[in-house]
Structure formats: C-alpha cells, structure tokens
SELODREN-378984 format. One line per 3 residues: number of its first residue (from 1); for each residue x, y, z of C-alpha. Coordinates in steps of 0.05 Angstrom, whole numbers. Layout:
<nodes>
NUM) X Y Z ~ ...
</nodes>
This chain:
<nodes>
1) 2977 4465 699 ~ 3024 4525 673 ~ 2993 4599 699
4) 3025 4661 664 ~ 3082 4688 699 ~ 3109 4766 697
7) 3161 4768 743 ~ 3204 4708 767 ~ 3252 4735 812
10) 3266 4800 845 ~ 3322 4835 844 ~ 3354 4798 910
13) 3351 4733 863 ~ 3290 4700 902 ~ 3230 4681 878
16) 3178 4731 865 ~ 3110 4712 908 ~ 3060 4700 848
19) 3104 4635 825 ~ 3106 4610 901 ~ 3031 4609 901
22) 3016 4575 836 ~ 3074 4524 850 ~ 3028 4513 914
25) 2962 4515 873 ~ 2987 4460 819 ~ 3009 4416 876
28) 2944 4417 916 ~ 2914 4405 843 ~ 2964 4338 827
31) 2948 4313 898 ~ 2879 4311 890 ~ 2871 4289 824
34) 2924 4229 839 ~ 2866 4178 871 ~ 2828 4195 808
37) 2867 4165 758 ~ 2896 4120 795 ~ 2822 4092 797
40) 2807 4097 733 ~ 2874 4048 717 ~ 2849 3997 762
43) 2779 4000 738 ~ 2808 3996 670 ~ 2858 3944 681
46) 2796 3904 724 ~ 2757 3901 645 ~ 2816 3888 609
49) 2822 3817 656 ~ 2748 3809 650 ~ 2747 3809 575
52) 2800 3768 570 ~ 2778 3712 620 ~ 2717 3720 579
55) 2757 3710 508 ~ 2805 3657 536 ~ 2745 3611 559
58) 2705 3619 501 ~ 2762 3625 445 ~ 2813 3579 481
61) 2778 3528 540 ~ 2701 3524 521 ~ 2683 3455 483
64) 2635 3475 417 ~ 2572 3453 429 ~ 2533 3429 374
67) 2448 3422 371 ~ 2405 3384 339 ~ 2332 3403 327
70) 2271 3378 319 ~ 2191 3408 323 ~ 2119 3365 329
73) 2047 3376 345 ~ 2005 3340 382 ~ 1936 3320 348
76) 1880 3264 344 ~ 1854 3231 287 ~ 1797 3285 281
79) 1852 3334 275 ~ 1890 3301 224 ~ 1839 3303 171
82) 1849 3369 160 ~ 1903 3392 116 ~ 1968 3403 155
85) 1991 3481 152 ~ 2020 3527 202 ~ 1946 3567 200
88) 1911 3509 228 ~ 1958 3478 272 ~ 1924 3518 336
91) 1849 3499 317 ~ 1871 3422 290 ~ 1909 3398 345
94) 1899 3378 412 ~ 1885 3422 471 ~ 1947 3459 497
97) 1946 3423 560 ~ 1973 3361 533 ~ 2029 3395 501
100) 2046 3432 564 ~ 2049 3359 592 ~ 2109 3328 546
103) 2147 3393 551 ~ 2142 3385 626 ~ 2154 3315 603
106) 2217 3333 573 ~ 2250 3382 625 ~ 2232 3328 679
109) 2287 3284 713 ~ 2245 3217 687 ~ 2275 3236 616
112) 2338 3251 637 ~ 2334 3182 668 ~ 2303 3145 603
115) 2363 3178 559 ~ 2413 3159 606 ~ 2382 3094 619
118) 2446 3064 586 ~ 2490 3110 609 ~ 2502 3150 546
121) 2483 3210 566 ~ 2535 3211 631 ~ 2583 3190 579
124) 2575 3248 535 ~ 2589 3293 592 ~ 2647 3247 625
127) 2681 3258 550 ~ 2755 3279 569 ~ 2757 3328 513
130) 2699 3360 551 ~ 2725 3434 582 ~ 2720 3435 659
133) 2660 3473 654 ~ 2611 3431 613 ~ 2648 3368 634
136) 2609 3317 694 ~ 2627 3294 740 ~ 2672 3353 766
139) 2686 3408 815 ~ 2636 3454 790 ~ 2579 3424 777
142) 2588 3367 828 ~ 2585 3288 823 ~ 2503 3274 855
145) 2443 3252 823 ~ 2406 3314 837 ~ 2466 3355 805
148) 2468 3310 745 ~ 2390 3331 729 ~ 2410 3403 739
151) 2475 3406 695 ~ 2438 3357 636 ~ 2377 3407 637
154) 2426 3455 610 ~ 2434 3430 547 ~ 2363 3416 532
157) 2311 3467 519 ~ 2237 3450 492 ~ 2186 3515 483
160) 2111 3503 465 ~ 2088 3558 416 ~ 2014 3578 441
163) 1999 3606 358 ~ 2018 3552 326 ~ 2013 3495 375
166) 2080 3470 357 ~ 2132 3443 407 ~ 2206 3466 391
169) 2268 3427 420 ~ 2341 3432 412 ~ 2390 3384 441
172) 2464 3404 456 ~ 2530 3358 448 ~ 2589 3365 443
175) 2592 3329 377 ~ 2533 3325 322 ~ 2529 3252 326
178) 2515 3254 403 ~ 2469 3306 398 ~ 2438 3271 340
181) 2427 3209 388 ~ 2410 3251 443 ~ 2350 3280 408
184) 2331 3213 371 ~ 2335 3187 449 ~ 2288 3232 465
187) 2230 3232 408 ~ 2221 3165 424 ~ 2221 3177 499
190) 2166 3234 479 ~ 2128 3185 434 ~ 2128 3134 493
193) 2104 3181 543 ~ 2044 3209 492 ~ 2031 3132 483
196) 2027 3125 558 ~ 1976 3183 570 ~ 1930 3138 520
199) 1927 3083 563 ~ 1918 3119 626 ~ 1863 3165 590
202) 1836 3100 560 ~ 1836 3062 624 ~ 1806 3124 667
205) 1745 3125 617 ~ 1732 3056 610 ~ 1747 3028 688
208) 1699 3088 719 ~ 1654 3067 668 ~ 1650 2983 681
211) 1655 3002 748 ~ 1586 3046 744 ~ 1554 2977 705
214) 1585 2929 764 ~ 1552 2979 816 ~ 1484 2975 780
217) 1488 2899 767 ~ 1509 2883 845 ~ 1440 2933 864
220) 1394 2897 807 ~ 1414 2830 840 ~ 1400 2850 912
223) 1334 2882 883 ~ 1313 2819 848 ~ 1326 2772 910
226) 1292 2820 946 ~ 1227 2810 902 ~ 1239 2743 909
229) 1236 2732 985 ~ 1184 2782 983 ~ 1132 2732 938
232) 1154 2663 979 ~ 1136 2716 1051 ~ 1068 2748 1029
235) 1051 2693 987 ~ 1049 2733 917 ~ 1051 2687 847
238) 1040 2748 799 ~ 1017 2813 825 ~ 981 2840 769
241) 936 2771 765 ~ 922 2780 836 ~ 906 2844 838
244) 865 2842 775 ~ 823 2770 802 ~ 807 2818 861
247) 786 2877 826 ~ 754 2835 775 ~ 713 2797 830
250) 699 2856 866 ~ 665 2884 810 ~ 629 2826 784
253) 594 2831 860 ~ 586 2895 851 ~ 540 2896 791
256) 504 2829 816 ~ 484 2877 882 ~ 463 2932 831
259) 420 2887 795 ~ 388 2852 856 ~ 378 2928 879
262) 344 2940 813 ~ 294 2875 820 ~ 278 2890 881
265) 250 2963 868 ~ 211 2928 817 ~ 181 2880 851
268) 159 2908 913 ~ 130 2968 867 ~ 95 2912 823
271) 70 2856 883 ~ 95 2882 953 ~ 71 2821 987
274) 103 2776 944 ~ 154 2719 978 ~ 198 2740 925
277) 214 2808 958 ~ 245 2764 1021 ~ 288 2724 971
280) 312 2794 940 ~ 323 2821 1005 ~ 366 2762 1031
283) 392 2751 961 ~ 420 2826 973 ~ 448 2822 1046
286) 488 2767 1019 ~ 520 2808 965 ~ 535 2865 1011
289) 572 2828 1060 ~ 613 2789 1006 ~ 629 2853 977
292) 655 2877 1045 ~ 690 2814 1058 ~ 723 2826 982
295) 743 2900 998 ~ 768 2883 1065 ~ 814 2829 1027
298) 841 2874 964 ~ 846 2939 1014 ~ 832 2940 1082
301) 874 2913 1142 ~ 946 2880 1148 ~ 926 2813 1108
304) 898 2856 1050 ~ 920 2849 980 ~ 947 2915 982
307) 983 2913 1038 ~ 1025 2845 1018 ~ 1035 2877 950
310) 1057 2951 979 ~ 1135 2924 998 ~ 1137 2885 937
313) 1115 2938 887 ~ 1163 2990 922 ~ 1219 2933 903
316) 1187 2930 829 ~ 1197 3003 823 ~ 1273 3007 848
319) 1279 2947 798 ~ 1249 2980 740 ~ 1295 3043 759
322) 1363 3005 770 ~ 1350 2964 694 ~ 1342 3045 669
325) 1409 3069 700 ~ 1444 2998 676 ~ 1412 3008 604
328) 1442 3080 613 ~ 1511 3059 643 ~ 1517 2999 587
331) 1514 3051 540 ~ 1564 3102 561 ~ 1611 3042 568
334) 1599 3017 496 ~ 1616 3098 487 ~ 1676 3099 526
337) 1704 3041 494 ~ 1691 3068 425 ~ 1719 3137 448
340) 1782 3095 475 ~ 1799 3074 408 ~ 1784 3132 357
343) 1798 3195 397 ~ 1874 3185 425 ~ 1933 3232 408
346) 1997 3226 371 ~ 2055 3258 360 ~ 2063 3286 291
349) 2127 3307 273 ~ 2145 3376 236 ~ 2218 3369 231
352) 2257 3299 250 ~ 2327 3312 296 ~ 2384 3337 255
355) 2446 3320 242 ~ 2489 3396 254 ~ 2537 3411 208
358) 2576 3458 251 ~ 2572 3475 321 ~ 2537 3533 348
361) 2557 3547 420 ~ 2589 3579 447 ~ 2573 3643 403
364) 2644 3672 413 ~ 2647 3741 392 ~ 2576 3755 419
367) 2593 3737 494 ~ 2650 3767 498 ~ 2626 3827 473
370) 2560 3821 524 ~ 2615 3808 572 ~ 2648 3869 558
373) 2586 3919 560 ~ 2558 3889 616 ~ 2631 3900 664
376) 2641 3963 624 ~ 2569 3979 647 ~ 2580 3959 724
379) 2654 3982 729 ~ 2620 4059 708 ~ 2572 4059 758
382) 2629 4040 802 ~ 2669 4096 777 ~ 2600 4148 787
385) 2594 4122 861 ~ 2673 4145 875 ~ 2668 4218 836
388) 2610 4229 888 ~ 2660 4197 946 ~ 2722 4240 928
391) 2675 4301 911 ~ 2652 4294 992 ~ 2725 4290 1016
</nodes>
C-alpha cells in the first residue's frame, strides 16, 4: 500500500518521520494479511485435488456401467379385460400391496441369491477389467456374503409408481449383454416369485377351508353315534312315532272319558236308578286312571317318554345344526376352490429388458461438476469460519 509522501528526507539526509510511520503501517498491514492468503492457496489448491481425484476416477479409473430396463404391472384376470392404458393401470390392477411385495422381492438377498445361483452374477463383478471400486471381491467393499448383498444392491434399483401402478427396474453391468442377462435373470425370478404367492394364497384359502369341513364332519360323527347310543340306552326306535302313539293314545282316552262323562249326565237325568249309571260310573274311573297312567308315561317321572327323549332330541338339534354349518362350510370350499383358479395375479409386462446401446454411468461431466460445487461449497464455509477466527485475533 503506497501513502502520499511530501517530504522524504530532511536536510541532515535522514528520513523524514511521516515515511517511518507508513513503512511501519504497510508492514503491520502485510503481516496480517499473510495467513489470509496463504489460506485461501491451500483451500484452493485442496479443490483443485478434489476435482481432479473426482475427474481421474470417473474420466480415467471408473468402469462404464451400462443398464438395462424393463417395467410390468401386476393384475388378475378381472383386470385384464379391460383395455390396457396408462389411465387405468391404478384401478385395473392388483392392490398395491402385492407390488410392494416383488419390489421388496427384488431388493431382497433371496434374489440376489436366485441370480447368482450359478455364479454369474459374482462373475460379473470378479471381471478383471472391473475398476477397484465396482470390482468384488476387494479391499473396499470386502469378500463376505453379507457384503456381496450390499455391493450387488447397488446396481439394482426397482421403484413402484403409486399413479400408475407400474413397477420400474434398471439393472447395471458393466457390459450390455450382462446386464441384459442380469435383468432377463431377474423377470423370471419375479415371475417365479408372483407364481409362488398363487400357491400359497391358493393353498391358505383352500386348506382353512377343508379344514373347517373336516372339523364339522369329525362333530357330525360324534353327534350321530351319540344319537345312536342314546336309542339302544332309552330304548327309542323313532321318536316322532313314539311320541305321536302316545299323544295319539292319550287323546283317544281322552275323548272316550268325555263321552262316558256325557252318557252319564244323560242317564242319571233320564233313569237315576238305573244299573246302567254304576256301569258308567265304573266305565269312567277306569278311563281316568288309564289316562293318568298314559300322562304319567308320555310326561311325568324319570321313565317318561319325555324324559328318555329330552337327551336325545338335544343331540337331534346339535345334529341338525352341525349338517347347516357343513352345508355352509361345503360351500365356501366349492368357493374357495373356484376363487383359487380364476382370481390369481400375473405379471404383465410393459417393456421387456433391453439390450443398451451405450453405457450410461458413470455420468462424467455431471459428477465432477457436483463434486466441484459441493467442495467449493464446504471449502467456503471453511474459509467464513477462519475470517471470523483471524477477525478475533
């Protein structure tokens, strides 16, 4: 910094005062500004090496990556009468849950397992020609089962689009015919795993069902040897003829005493001494007490009708009830197998894998230039934090 200067030296040849104190001012000024820019170098020369490490890996080291793609829907046969259009994939297909369940299907280790189940899918990443960093086994990303899982989920993605119902997935390789196999690997995996959840769903429905008509069967049986051992005990051919011989007897008594009661009247109005009155008279105590006898038999004590016929009407009714609920269960497992075979659901595919043309990671120019913003971002703040350090000094 240069300040104005009106007199240099005095006439004794030394220096005049004013140009001892700016020489003094302009060095205080240098010394504190030094830490500054020497900062500012490093910090500058600390993004030059990041952007470069960036640009060397993914101009120079990084393998290209290229990824195959392919889209489906789940739906049932219901669904797939309609006509097939992106406006009513969300209303034709199936619920969202069982698309949820083959993406999680697809990100889960039992694919990774299925694709690999030949080992091609450890031999696309054990490629030589495969950079350090996308390369396994190795250093980084380790040699384990676990860490094989972890590094293969990396290069698969599947997303389930809630709108249309569609399920998006993109395999990466590090040439276009692996990830062409990769991704043909997988649809069949998915198809196989869709095919599974039929059976299960299938075999759910139908087993709870039989199972509900073997209960009911086993209970009818016990029910019906129940009935049985209940006749032989009490001495019961048919119920209903029993009871209706009583009640029919009964009754037949019963108007035989009302018509003796009748005669009677009449006679002993008509001829009160007549002999005949006795015969009535005895002719009607007889009645009476055979009716008792007969009420005592259908209703009265612990040898009655009705009591030997309460415990096996009781086992008539559960009977009766138990042939109901089989009737019923019979025909929600007819249902169940019908339901079995018609409403199941299938994969229907929206775009087969493809074959790339050209890969498409890494995206060069774009990550190094995220690189660079985001450590030309941090390195400022860095820079901010020191002003206000220096500024406290």
């Amino acid at each position: 910094m240069n300040y104005p200067v009106t007199h240099v030296q005095n006439s004794t040849g030394e220096r005049a005062p004013q140009l001892a104190l700016i020489e003094a001012r302009e060095a205080e000024v240098a010394q504190a500004a030094s830490p500054g820019r020497k900062r500012d170098l490093w910090l500058l020369a600390v993004l030059a090496v990041i952007t470069l490490a960036a640009a060397l890996y993914n101009f120079v080291i990084a393998t290209p990556r290229y990824v195959s793609d392919m889209s489906f829907v789940l739906r049932t046969p219901a669904g797939s009468q309609e006509r097939l259009t992106f406006l009513n994939f969300g209303g034709g297909g199936t619920g969202a849950d069982d698309s949820h369940a083959i993406v999680a299907f697809i990100e889960s280790r039992d694919l990774v397992e299925t694709v690999n189940k030949d080992g091609k899918l450890a031999a696309v990443f054990a490629d030589p020609a495969v950079d350090i960093f996308s390369a396994f086994p190795s250093v980084l990303a380790g040699s384990g089962r676990d860490e094989f899982y972890r590094h293969a989920q990396k290069y698969l993605r599947a997303e389930y689009d809630t709108e249309t119902a569609i399920t998006h997935v993109a395999v990466e390789a590090f040439s276009a015919e692996d990830a062409n196999a990769l991704a043909q690997r997988i649809k069949a995996a998915s198809e196989s795993k869709v095919n599974d959840l039929n059976r299960r769903a299938r075999g759910a429905l139908v087993e709870t069902a039989q199972s509900e008509v073997d209960a009911i069967s086993a209970q009818l049986t016990t029910l019906h040897q129940g009935l049985t051992d209940a006749q032989q005990r009490y001495g019961i051919i048919d119920p209903k003829l029993e009871a209706g011989a009583a009640i029919g007897l009964s009754a037949a008594t019963a108007r035989e005493l009302d018509r003796i009661n009748i005669e009677l009247a009449t006679t002993i109005r008509a001829a009160p001494d007549s002999p005949k009155v006795d015969e009535l008279r005895n002719r009607r105590k007889s009645l009476e007490a055979g009716l008792r006898v007969q009420r005592q038999r259908t209703a009265g004590g612990d040898a009655s009708l009705a009591q030997r016929l309460e415990p096996y009407l009781k086992l008539a009714v559960q009977r009766d009830v138990a042939e109901q609920h089989l009737l019923a269960a019979t025909l929600a497992l007819a249902t169940a197998r019908n339901s079995s075979t018609q409403e199941h659901i299938y994969i229907e595919w929206i775009a087969q894998p493809s074959m790339p043309d050209e890969p498409l990671r890494p995206r060069a120019w774009w990550n190094v230039f995220l690189t660079f913003l985001i450590a030309a971002g941090s390195l400022w703040i860095v820079r901010s934090l020191s002003d206000l350090v220096l500024a406290d000094d």
